[in-house]
C-alpha positions, 0 to 999 in steps of 0.5 A: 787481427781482422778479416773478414771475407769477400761479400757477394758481389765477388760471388759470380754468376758464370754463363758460357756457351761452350765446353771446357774440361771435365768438372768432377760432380761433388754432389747431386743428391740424386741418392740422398743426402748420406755423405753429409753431416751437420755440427753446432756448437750447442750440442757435444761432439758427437751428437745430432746438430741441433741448429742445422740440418739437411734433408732431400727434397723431390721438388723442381730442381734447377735446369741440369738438376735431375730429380732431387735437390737439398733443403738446408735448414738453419734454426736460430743462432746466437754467439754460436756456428753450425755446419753442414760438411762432406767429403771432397777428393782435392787430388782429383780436382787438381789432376782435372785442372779445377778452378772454380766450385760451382752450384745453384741456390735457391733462397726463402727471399730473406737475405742469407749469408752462408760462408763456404769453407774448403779445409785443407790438410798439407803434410806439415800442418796436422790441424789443416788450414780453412779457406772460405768466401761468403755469399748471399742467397736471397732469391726465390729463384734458382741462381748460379754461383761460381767461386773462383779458389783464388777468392778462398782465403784464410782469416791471415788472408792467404789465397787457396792456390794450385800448390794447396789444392791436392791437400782440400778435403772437405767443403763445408757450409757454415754460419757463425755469429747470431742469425735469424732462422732460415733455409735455401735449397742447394743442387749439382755442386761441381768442381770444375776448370773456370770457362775460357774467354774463347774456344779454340776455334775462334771467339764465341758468344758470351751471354750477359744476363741482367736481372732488373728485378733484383736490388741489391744497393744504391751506388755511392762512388764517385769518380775523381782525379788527382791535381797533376803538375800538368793540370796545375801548370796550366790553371797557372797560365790560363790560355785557352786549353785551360778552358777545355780542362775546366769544361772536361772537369764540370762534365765529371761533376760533382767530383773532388780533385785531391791536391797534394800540399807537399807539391807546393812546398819550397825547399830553399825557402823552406815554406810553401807557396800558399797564393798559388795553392789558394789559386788552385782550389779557387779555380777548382771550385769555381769550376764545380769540383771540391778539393781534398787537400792532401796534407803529409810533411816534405820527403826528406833525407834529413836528421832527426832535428831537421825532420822534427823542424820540418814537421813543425812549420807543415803543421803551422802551415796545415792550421793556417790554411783551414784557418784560411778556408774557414766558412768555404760554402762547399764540401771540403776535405783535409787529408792527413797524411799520405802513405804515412808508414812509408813516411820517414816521420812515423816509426809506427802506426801508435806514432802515426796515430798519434800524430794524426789525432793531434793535427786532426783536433786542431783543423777541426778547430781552426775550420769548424764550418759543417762543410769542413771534412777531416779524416785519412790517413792515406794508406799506401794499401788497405793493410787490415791492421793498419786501418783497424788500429785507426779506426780504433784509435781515431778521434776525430775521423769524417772519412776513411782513405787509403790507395788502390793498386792492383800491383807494386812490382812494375810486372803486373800481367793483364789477368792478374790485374783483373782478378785484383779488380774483381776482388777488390784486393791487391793480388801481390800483397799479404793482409789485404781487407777487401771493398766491403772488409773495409766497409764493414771495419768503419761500420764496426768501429766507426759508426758515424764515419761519412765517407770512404775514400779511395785517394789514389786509384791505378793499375800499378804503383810503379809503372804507368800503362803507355798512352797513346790509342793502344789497346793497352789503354782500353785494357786500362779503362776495362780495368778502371770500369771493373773497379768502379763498379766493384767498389760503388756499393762500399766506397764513396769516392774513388781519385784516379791517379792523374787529372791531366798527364802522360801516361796516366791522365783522364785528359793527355797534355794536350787536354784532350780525353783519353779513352779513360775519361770517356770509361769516367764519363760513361760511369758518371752518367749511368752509374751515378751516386744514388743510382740502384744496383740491380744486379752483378753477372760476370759470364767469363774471367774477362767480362764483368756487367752490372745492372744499373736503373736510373730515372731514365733507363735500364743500364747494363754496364760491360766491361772487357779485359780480354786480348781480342775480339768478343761477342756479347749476347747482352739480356735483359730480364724482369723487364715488361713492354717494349723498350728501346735499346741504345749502346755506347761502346768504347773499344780499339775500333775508334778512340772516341766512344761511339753511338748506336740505336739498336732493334727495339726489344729486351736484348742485344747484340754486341761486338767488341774488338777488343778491351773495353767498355760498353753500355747498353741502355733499355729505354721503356717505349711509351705509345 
């Protein structure tokens, strides 16, 4: 079984301006580097590590660092692992209510990744279980890092919880695998309790530091919208709200809508409406958009022979339609399948497979145009074993799907949602491979996949958020937000879960924005696809910003789960020469986003008063 571990983006830089409880100090390296020792694979137990060593160094330490630091040093390696290890005292960090292990780092400027292993020992398990995450550290300069324990996970994926972390042991910096040679300083590694969002006596300033002179990746989601009955019932009467919703759509543009064929399938006549459908995508395309056609067979309680019958006229019907849209002069996308071991079609994923490669080979056949996109399969989540058994078995797959929720129970509480966010990961489901576990899957297994889909993106897939101006809406767009900007370096499109609907839709049923559309749009225009991602800080539980240069301005975007107000001292570094500074802040002060010019400068003031998003654009001045 696969799985890897979270990338560095879900390794996060924490800045807070007020106290918590006490952190229990691992290491300082004031005294040398005595309780550590290093391992490899190429020489017998026992002996002097020959791939990787640790020594104290007397040089400038981080602010809070004393005197002396710790170079690590990894020679190369190839098929082999090397670890540095010492020590820890788990029943201490459990008594003082530790959640989080923190340090700084300072890289060679070469790109590192370093996996950090917490190994615990419970009772019933002589052997002990590994946990571990994996970060990046290539700057020259000191970095913070904070890793949340719940972001520590087996390689069968379960979390470190407060139940398993009396029995941690030992931390562990290790690499595995074949690296180059390099090095990177370490100090004042600290167990501690994550900060709070607020102090007890009132909010406090929280600090969101962009450092525009790092690169990290380009962005390449997009956000996009699911056809609803609402939507499809309006482009079938055309009256003036139909207008609006074509112009709220091209305003998101370029975006694919996905269509479920199964919306158009009737029962009584057992056939689908193939005009209306027609209509639909025509509409769609006309108004800039480029459609995904979702393509899974009707639910039904029906036998074995009815179901076999069933599946043979959807399949007709599918090759019929990319036989029909055959020679489209823009992208278009077939999606087969939708949730398919939920299905009643498919007793197992070699049957699904199966299938998937037969339909798949015969659209590629019936539409061969270069615009003609085929791939799936739709997953109800991003089960590891799932998608790697189609990754390896798929013949013919220009896009990879599956949805995203952050819960399945219809109980999700708002903290939860956000850690789900922030980790890219279903909290409440086993197996879950991670934004960037699937992106390194594709890239393993196949090379030459095009696009990574997220076609079904909400909160929850059992209960939709209320609507209706609450903050639980701009909870919602926090959350939408935090999302996106987890997913843009990995994940090519993302479907939110309605284009216009109750409860749920980017537009309500009068076709007007909610306060998500205005989060889509903001990410639309200043976090295009293409767009340079600079860099990622996330300052407390609630708050994730990400630096973001376009070919007009230095963007920060900020989202906030928080229940309250909050003030953000927003600061942008590595910039040089005087900048303008404009915020566009969405927040329950007002439903629609509201516009600000602020005192010129490198920094900026910001008041939230409660959820939301805010962007805060530095514009170079030029005399």
């Amino acid at each position: 079984m696969y799985r890897g571990y979270a990338l560095a983006i879900f390794i996060w830089a924490v800045v807070v301006s007020w106290a918590w409880a006490d952190p229990v100090v691992v290491e300082d390296f004031e005294t040398g580097v005595g309780g550590w020792e290093a391992a490899d694979s190429t020489v017998p137990a026992g002996q002097p590590a020959a791939l990787c060593s640790i020594y104290p160094v007397a040089q400038p330490a981080p602010r809070e660092g004393g005197r002396q630091s710790a170079l690590i040093e990894f020679l190369p390696g190839h098929d082999a692992w090397a670890a540095i290890e010492r020590e820890v005292d788990g029943p201490l960090w459990a008594q003082n209510q530790c959640s989080q292990l923190s340090f700084w780092v300072k890289g060679d400027g070469s790109p590192q990744k370093l996996t950090v292993e917490l190994k615990a020992f419970p009772l019933d398990e002589p052997r002990g279980r590994d946990y571990a995450q994996t970060l990046t550290a290539e700057s020259s300069e000191w970095q913070r890092f904070s890793l949340r324990f719940f972001g520590f996970r087996t390689n069968s994926g379960e979390a470190l919880n407060n139940s398993q972390l009396p029995w941690v042991r030992s931390l562990r910096l290790t690499r595995t695998g074949s690296w180059q040679a390099g090095c990177f300083y370490i100090d004042e590694i600290v167990a501690e309790p994550a900060p709070l969002p607020f102090p007890p006596s009132g909010p406090a300033e929280t600090v969101v530091s962009i450092n525009f002179a790092l690169t990290q990746t380009r962005l390449l989601a997009q956000l996009g919208a699911r056809l609803d009955k609402t939507a499809a019932a309006l482009i079938d009467e055309m009256d003036p709200a139909t207008q609006r919703l074509g112009r709220y759509l091209q305003e998101l543009g370029p975006c694919v809508v996905a269509v479920r064929l199964s919306s158009y399938f009737d029962r009584e006549r057992r056939e689908y409406e193939l005009l209306r459908l027609f209509r639909h995508l025509d509409w769609l395309e006309a108004h800039g958009a480029r459609w995904m056609l979702t393509l899974s067979p009707p639910a039904t309680e029906e036998d074995t022979d009815a179901k076999a019958e069933l599946f043979d006229i959807f399949r007709e019907t599918c090759i019929g339609i990319a036989g029909v849209r055959y020679g489209a002069p823009t992208s278009h996308y077939y999606e087969l399948f939708e949730e398919p071991i939920a299905s009643e079609y498919f007793e197992d994923m070699a049957v699904a497979v199966a299938a998937y490669n037969e339909l798949a080979a015969a659209i590629k056949q019936a539409d061969p145009g270069p615009y003609a996109y085929v791939g799936g399969m739709g997953f109800a989540s991003a089960w590891d074993d799932h998608i790697e058994e189609l990754l390896k078995e798929a013949e013919t797959l220009d896009f990879l799907s599956y949805h995203f929720f952050s819960g399945h129970t219809g109980a999700l509480m708002d903290t939860e949602a956000l850690e789900s966010a922030f980790v890219g990961q279903a909290l409440d489901l086993p197996h879950q491979a991670s934004f960037p576990e699937v992106r390194s899957m594709a890239s393993r297994l196949q090379p030459a996949l095009e696009s990574i889909f997220i076609s079904d993106l909400w909160l929850d897939s059992t209960v939709p958020y209320p609507k209706g101006s609450s903050p639980r809406d701009y909870f919602a767009a926090a959350w939408l937000t935090t999302v996106a900007l987890v997913a843009a370096p990995t994940q090519d499109k993302l479907i939110c879960h309605a284009l216009c609907g109750e409860r749920v839709g980017l537009l309500d049923e009068e076709v007007n924005p909610s306060v998500l559309y205005h989060a889509a749009w903001l990410l639309r225009h200043w976090a295009p696809r293409g767009a340079v991602l600079c860099h990622y800080s996330n300052p407390s539980p609630e708050v994730l910003a990400a630096g973001i240069r376009t070919p007009t301005a230095n963007n920060i975007i900020i989202a906030y789960g928080g229940d309250g107000p909050c003030q953000l001292q927003v600061n942008a570094r590595g910039l040089t020469g005087r900048h303008m500074v404009r915020l566009r802040k969405l927040d329950p002060a007002s439903a629609e986003l509201q516009y600000a010019d602020l005192p010129m400068g490198l920094e900026a003031e910001v008041s939230m008063e409660g959820p939301g998003v805010a962007l805060v654009q530095f514009i170079p001045h030029h005399e």
